[in-house]
C-alpha positions as CSV (number, residue, x, y, z in Angstrom):
1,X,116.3,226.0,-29.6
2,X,116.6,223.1,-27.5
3,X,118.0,223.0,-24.0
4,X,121.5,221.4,-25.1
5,X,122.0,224.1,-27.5
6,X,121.3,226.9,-24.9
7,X,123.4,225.9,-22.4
8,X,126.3,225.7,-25.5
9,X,124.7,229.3,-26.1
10,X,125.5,231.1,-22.7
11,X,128.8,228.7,-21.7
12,X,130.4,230.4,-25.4
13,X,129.2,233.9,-24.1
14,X,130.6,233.1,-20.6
15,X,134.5,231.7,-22.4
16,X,134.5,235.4,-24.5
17,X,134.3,236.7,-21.4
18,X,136.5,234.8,-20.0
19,X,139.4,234.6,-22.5
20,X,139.4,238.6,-21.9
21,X,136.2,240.2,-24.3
22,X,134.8,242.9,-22.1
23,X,131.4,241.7,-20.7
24,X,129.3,244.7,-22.3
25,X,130.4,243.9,-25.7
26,X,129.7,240.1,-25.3
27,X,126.5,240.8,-23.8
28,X,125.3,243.0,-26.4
29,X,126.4,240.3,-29.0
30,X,124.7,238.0,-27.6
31,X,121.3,239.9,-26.5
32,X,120.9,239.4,-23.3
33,X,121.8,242.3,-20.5
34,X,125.2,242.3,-18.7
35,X,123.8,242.0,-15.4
36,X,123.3,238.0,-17.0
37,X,126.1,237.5,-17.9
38,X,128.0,238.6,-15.1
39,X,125.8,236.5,-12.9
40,X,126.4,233.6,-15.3
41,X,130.3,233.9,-14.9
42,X,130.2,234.5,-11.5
43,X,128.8,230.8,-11.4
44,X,130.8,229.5,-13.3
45,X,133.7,231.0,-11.7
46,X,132.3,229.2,-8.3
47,X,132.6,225.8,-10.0
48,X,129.0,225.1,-10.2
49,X,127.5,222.3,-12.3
50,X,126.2,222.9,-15.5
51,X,122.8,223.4,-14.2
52,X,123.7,226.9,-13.3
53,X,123.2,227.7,-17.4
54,X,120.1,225.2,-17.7
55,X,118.0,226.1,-14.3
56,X,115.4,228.5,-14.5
57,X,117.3,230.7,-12.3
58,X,119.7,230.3,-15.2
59,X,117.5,231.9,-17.9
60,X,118.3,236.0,-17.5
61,X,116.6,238.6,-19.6
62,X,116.5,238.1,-23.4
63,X,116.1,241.9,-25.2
64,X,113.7,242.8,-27.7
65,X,116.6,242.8,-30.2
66,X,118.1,239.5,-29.6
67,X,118.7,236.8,-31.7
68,X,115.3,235.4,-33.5
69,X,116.4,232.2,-31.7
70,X,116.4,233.9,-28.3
71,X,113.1,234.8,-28.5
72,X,110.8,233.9,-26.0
């Protein structure tokens, strides 16, 4: 997966969130932990550029179960 498609990735995880999906569900979903993703909205939430889903800082835990795609 390249970098463009990543940060598509977590900013559709982030909008199910946001558009009222509880986070637990979406993180499951989308196989990363919730702690991620609630860092990840709270980011987005502060207005920051997009390089809060591309940055290293950016990256969160990927589970054992996620996605084949995920997979590090």
């Amino acid at each position: 997966m390249d970098q463009q498609q990543l940060t598509e990735y977590r900013y559709r995880a982030v909008r199910e969130v946001l558009g009222g999906s509880p986070i637990g569900e979406v993180a499951a979903r989308y196989g990363m932990s919730r702690q991620t993703l609630h860092t990840w909205r709270r980011r987005f939430d502060q207005g920051a550029s997009w390089g809060w889903l591309t940055g290293p800082s950016g990256l969160g835990t990927v589970r054992r179960g996620s996605p084949p795609m995920l997979r590090r």
